[in-house]
Backbone as CSV, one residue per row, in Angstrom:
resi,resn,N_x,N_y,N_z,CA_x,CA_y,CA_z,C_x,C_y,C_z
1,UNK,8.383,-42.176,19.689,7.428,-42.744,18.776,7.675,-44.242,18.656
2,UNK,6.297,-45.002,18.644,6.586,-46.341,18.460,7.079,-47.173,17.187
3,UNK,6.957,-48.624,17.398,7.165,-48.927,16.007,5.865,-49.198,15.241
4,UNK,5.685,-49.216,14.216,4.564,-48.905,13.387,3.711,-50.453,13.232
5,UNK,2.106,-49.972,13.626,1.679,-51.188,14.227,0.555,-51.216,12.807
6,UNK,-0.206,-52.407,12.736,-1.280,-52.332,11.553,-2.599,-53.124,12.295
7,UNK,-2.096,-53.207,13.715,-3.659,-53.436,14.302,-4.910,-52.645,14.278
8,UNK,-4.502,-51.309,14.412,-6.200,-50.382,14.127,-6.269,-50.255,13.389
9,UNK,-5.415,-50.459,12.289,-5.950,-50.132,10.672,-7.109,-51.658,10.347
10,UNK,-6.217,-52.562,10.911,-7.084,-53.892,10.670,-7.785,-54.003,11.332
11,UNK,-7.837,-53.198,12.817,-9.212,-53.557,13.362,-10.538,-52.883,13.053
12,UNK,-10.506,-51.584,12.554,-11.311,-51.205,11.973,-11.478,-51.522,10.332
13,UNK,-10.519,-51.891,9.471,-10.701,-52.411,8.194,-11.697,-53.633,8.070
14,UNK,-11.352,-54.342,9.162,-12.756,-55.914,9.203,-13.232,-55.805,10.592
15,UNK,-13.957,-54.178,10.603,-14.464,-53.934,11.810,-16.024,-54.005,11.561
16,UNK,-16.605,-54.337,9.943,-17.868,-55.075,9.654,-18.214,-56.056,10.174
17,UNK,-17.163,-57.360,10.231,-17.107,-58.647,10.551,-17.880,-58.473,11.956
18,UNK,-17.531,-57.793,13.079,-18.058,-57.723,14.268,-19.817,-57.142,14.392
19,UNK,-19.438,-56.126,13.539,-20.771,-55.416,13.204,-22.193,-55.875,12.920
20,UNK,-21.805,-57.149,11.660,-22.738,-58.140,10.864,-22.633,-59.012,11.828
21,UNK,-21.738,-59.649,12.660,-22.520,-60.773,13.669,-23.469,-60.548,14.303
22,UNK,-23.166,-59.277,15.563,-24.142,-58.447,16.058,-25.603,-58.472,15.702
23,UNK,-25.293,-57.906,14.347,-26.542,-57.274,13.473,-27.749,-58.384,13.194
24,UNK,-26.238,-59.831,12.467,-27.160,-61.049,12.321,-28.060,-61.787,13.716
25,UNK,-27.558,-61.766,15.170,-27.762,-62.315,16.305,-29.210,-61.495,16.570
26,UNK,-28.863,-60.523,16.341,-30.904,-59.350,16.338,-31.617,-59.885,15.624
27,UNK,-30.997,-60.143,13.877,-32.613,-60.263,13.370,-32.923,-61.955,13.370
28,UNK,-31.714,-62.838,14.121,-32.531,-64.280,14.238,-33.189,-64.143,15.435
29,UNK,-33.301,-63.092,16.570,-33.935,-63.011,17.854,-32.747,-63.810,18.836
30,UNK,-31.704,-63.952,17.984,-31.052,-64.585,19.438,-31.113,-63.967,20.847
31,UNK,-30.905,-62.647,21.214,-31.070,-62.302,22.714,-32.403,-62.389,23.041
32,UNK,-33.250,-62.825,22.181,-34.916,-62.870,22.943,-34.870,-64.764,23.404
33,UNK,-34.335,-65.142,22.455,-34.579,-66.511,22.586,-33.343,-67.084,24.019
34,UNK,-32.265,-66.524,24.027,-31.746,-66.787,25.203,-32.631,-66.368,26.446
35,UNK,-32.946,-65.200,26.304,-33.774,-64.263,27.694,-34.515,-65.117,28.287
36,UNK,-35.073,-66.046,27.703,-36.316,-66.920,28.051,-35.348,-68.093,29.041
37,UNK,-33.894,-68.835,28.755,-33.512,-69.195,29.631,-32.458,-69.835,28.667
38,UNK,-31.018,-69.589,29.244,-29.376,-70.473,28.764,-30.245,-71.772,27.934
39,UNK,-29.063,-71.888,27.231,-29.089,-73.120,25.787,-28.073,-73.432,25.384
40,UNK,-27.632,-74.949,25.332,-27.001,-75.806,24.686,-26.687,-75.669,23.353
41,UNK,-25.964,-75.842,22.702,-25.589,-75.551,21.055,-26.368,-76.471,20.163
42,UNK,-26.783,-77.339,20.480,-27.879,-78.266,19.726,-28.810,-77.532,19.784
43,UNK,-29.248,-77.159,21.058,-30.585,-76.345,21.282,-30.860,-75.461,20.305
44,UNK,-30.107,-74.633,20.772,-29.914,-73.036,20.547,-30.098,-73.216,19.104
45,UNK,-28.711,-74.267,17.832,-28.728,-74.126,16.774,-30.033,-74.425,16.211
46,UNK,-30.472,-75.798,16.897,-32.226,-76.038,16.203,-33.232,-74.832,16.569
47,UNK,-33.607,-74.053,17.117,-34.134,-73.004,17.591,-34.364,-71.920,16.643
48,UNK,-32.931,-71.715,16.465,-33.095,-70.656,15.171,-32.671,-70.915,14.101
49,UNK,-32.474,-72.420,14.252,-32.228,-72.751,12.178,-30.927,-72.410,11.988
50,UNK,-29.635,-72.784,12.555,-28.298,-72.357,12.252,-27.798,-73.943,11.746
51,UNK,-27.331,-73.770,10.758,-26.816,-74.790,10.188,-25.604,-75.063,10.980
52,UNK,-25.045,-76.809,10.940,-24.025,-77.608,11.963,-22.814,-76.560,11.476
53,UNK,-22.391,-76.739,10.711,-21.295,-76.063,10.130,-20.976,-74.162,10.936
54,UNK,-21.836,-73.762,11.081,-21.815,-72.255,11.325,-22.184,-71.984,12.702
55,UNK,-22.602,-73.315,12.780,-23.356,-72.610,14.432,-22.615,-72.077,15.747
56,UNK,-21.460,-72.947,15.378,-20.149,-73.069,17.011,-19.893,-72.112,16.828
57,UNK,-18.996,-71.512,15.623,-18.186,-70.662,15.113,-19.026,-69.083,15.318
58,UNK,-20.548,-69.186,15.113,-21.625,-67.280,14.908,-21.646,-67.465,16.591
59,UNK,-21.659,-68.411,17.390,-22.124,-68.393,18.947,-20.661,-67.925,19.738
60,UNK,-19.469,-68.875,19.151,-18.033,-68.415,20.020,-17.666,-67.230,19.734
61,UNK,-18.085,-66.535,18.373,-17.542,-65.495,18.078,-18.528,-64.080,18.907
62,UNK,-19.503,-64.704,19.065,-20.610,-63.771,20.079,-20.099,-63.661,21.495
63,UNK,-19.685,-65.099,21.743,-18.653,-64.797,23.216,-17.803,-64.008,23.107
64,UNK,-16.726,-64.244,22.334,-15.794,-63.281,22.099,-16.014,-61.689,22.070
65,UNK,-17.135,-61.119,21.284,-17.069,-60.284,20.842,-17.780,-59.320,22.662
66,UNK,-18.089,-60.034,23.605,-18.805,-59.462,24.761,-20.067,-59.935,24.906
67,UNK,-20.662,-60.147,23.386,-22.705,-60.426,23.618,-23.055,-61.595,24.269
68,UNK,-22.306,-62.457,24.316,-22.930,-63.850,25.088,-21.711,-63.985,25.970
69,UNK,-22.491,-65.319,26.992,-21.559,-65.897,27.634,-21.471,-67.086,27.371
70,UNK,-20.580,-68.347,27.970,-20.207,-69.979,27.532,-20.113,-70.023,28.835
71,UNK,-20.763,-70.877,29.470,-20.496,-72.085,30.368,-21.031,-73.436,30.750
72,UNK,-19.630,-74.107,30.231,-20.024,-75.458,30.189,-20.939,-75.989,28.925
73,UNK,-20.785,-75.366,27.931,-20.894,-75.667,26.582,-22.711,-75.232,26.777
74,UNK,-23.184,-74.197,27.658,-24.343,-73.435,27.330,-24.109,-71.895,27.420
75,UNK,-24.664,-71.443,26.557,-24.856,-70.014,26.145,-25.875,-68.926,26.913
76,UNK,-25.616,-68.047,26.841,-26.788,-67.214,27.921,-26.197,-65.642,27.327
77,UNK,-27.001,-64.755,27.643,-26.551,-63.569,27.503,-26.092,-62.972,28.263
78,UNK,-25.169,-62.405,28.340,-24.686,-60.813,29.106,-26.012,-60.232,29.731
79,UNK,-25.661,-59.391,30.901,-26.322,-58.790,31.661,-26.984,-57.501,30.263
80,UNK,-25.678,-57.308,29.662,-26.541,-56.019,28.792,-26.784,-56.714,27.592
81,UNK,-27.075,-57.589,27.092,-27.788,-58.094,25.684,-28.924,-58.305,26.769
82,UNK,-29.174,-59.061,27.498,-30.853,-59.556,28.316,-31.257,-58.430,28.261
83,UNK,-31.147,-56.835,28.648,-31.610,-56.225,29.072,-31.875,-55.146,28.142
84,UNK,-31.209,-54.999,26.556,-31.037,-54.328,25.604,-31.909,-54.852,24.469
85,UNK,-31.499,-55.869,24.896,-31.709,-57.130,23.393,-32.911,-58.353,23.148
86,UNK,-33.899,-57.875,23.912,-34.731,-59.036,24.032,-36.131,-58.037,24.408
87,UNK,-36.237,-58.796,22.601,-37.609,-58.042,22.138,-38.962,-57.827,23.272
88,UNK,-39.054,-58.769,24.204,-40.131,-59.057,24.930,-39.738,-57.978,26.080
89,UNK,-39.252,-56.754,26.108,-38.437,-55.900,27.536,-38.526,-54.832,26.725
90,UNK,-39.387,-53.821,27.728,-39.960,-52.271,27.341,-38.270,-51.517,27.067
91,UNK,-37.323,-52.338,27.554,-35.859,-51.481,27.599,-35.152,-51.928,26.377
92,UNK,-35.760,-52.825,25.191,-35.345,-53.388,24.073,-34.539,-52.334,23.044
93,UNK,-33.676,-52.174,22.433,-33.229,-51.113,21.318,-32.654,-51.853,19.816
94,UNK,-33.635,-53.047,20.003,-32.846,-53.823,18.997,-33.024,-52.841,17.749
95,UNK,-34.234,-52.511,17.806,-35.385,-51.807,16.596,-34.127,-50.807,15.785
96,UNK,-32.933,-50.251,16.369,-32.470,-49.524,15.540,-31.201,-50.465,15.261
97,UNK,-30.904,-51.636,15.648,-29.745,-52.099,15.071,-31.017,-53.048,13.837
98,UNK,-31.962,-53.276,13.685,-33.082,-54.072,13.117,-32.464,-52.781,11.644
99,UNK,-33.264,-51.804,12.022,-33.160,-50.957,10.551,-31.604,-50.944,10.104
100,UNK,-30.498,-50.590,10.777,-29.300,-50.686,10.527,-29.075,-51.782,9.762
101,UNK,-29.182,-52.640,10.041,-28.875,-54.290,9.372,-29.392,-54.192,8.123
102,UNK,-31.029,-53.951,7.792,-32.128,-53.751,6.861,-31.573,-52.797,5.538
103,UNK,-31.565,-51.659,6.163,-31.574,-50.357,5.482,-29.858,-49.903,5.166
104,UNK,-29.777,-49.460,6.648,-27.970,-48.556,6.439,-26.839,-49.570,5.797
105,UNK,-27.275,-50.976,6.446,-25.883,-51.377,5.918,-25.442,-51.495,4.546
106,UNK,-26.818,-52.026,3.630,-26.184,-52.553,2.120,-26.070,-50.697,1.656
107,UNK,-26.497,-49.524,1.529,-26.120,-48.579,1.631,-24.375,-48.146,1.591
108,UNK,-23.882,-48.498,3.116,-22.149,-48.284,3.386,-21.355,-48.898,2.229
109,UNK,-22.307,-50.058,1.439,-20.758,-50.784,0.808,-21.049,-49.707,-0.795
110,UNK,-21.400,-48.702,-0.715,-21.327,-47.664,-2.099,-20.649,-46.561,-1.522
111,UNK,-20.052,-46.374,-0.229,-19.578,-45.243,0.237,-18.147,-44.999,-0.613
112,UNK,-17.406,-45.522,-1.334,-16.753,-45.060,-2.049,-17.392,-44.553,-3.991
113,UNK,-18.475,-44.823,-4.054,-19.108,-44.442,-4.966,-19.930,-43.136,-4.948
114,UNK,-20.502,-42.558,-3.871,-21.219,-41.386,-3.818,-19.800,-40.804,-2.969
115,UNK,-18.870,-41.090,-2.852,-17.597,-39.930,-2.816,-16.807,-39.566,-3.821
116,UNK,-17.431,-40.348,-4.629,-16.437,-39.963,-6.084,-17.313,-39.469,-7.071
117,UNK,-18.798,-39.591,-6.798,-19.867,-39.163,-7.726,-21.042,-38.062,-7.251
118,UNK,-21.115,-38.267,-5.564,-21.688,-36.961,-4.995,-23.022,-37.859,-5.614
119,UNK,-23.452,-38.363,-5.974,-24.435,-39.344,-6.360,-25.337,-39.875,-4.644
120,UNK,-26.717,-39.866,-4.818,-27.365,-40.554,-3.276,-27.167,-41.883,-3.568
121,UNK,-27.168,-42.547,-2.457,-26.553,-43.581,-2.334,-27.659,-44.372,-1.482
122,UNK,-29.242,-43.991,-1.123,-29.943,-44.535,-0.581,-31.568,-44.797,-1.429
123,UNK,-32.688,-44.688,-1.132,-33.551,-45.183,-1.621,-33.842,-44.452,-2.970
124,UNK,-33.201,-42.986,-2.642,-33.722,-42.292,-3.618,-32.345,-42.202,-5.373
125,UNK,-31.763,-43.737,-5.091,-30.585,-43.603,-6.235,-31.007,-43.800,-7.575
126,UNK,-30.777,-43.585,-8.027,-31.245,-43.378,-9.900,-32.636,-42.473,-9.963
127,UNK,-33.197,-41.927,-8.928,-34.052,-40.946,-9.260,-35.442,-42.042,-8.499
128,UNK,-35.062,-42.917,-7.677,-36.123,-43.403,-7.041,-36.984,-42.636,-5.956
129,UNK,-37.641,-43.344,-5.344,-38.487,-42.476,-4.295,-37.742,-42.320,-2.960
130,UNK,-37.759,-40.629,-2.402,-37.162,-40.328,-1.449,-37.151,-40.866,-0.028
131,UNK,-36.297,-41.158,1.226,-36.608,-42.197,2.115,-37.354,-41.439,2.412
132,UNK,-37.919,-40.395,2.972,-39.298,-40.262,3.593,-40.327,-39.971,2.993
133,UNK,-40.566,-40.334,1.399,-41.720,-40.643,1.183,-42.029,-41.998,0.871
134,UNK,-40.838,-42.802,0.580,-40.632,-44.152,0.811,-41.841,-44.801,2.604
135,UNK,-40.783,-44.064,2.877,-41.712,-44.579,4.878,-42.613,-44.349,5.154
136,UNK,-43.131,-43.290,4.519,-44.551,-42.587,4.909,-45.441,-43.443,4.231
137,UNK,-45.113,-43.785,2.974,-46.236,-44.813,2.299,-46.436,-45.869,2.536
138,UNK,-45.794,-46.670,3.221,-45.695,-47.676,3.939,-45.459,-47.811,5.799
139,UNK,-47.222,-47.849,5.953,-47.380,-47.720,7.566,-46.565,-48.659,8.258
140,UNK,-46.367,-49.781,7.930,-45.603,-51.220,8.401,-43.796,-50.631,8.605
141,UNK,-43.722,-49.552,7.957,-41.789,-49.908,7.892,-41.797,-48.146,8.664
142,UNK,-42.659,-47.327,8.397,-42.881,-46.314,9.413,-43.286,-46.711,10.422
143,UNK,-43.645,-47.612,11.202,-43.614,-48.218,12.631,-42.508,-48.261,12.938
144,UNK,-41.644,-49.440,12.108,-40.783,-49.567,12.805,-39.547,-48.730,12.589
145,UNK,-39.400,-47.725,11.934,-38.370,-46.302,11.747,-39.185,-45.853,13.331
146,UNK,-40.193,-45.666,13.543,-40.612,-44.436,14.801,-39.952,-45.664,16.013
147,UNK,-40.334,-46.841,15.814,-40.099,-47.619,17.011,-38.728,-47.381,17.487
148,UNK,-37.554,-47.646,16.423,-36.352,-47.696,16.114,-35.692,-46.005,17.168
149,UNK,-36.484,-45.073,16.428,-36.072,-44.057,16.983,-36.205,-43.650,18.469
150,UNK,-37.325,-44.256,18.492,-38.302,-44.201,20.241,-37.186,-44.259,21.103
151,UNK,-36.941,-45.800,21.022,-36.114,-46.713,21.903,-34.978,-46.168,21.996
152,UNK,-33.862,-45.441,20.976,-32.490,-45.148,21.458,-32.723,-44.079,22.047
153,UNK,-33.625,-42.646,21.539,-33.908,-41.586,22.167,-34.538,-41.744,23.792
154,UNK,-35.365,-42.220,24.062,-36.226,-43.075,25.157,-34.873,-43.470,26.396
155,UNK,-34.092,-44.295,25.551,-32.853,-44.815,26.471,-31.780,-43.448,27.069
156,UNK,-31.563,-43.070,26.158,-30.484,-42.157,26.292,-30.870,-40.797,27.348
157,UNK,-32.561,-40.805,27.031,-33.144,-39.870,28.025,-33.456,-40.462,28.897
158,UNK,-33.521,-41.980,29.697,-33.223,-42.322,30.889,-32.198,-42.076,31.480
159,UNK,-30.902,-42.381,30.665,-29.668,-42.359,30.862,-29.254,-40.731,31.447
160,UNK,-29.844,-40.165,30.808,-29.450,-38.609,30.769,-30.036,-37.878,31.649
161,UNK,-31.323,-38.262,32.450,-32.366,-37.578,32.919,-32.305,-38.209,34.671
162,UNK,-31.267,-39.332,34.590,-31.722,-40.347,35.987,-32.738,-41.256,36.158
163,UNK,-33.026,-41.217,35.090,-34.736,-42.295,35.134,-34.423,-44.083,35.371
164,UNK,-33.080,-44.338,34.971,-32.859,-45.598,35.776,-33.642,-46.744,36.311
165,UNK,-34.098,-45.639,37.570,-34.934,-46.918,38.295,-36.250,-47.083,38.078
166,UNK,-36.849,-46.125,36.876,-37.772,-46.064,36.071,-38.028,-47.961,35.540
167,UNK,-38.962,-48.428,36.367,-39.394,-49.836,35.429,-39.645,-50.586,34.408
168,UNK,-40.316,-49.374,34.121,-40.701,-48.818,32.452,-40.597,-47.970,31.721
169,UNK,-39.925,-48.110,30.551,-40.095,-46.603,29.993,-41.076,-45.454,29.883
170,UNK,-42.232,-46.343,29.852,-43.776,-45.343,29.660,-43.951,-44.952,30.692
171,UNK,-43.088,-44.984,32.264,-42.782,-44.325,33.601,-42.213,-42.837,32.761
172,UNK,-41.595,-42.735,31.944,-40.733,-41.737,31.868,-41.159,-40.673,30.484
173,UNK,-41.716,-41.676,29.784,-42.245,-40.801,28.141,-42.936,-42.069,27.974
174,UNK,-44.018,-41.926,28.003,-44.991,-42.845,27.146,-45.720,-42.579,25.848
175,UNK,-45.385,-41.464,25.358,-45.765,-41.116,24.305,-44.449,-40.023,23.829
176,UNK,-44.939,-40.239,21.805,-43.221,-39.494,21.525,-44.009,-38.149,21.868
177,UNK,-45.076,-37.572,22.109,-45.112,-35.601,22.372,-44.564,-35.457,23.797
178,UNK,-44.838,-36.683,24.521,-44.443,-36.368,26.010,-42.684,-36.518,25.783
179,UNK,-42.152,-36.989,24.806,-40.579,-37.621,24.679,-40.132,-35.836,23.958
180,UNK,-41.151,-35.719,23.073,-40.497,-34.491,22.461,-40.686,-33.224,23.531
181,UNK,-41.432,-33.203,24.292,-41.704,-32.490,25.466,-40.581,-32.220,26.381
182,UNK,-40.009,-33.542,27.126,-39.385,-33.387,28.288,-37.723,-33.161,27.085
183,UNK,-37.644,-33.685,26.003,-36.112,-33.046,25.037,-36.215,-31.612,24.983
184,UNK,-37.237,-31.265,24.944,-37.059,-29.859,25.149,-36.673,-29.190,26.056
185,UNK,-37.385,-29.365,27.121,-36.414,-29.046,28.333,-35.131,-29.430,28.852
186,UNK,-35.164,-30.293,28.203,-33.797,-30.710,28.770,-32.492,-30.225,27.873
């Protein structure tokens, strides 16, 4: 047995920190706005409104973390943020880290409160309206819950099915009855 380490406790203890960069880099469109073509840190920061102070520090830490690359003091994405992460690409899945960010996250920071109270801890807390009648009444945020869902299910059944060299997704399920169709069989 080794000697007693406190790296995975800490890496998952401020394993948010990684999470919320991520999360934040989706909803400023950063992988759409790289996709279009590498950027300079002046650029990039005027682009999406990142203040001088924050900008080096949310972009190096994106290198770091795998999502971008640095060369020569310009930024570009990874082969899998271009191809994941950029809204304008039928292969996009931002849509469920979009609701994650939105919805799930301010949610997690009560997870020690509905374990000690068995209390809901989401739309429906103090006796509010339930999330799916919440979504349903609102066509705009039920888009993007179905979109959200499309895309990881959509992916995973490329992934799962061989569809790969599929161009497009709507090659493979272009509609969710044809998506709920071929899950069935499969």
């Amino acid at each position: 047995m080794g000697e007693p380490s406190m790296d995975h406790i800490m890496q998952v203890g401020l394993g948010f920190w990684a999470s919320k960069t991520l999360l934040s880099a989706v909803e400023m469109e950063l992988f759409t706005e790289l996709a279009k073509h590498p950027e300079d840190l002046q650029t990039l920061a005027g682009r999406l409104g990142l203040h001088p102070r924050s900008a080096r520090d949310f972009l190096d830490a994106l290198v770091a973390l795998g999502f971008l690359e640095r060369t020569d003091g310009t930024y570009s994405n990874t082969p899998s943020t271009d191809f994941f992460l950029d809204k304008r690409k039928p292969s996009y899945i931002g849509g469920m880290l979009e609701m994650a960010n939105l919805r799930l996250y301010p949610f997690w920071n009560n997870l020690a409160t509905a374990l000690r109270t068995g209390e809901l801890q989401n739309e429906a807390k103090g006796g509010g309206t339930s999330f799916f009648a919440a979504l349903y009444a609102d066509p705009e945020r039920l888009k993007g819950f179905l979109k959200a869902m499309t895309e990881v299910s959509l992916e995973k059944l490329q992934h799962r099915c061989g569809y790969r060299h599929c161009p497009r997704r709507s090659d493979c399920a272009s509609r969710a009855g044809q998506l709920a169709y071929l899950g069935h069989r499969f």
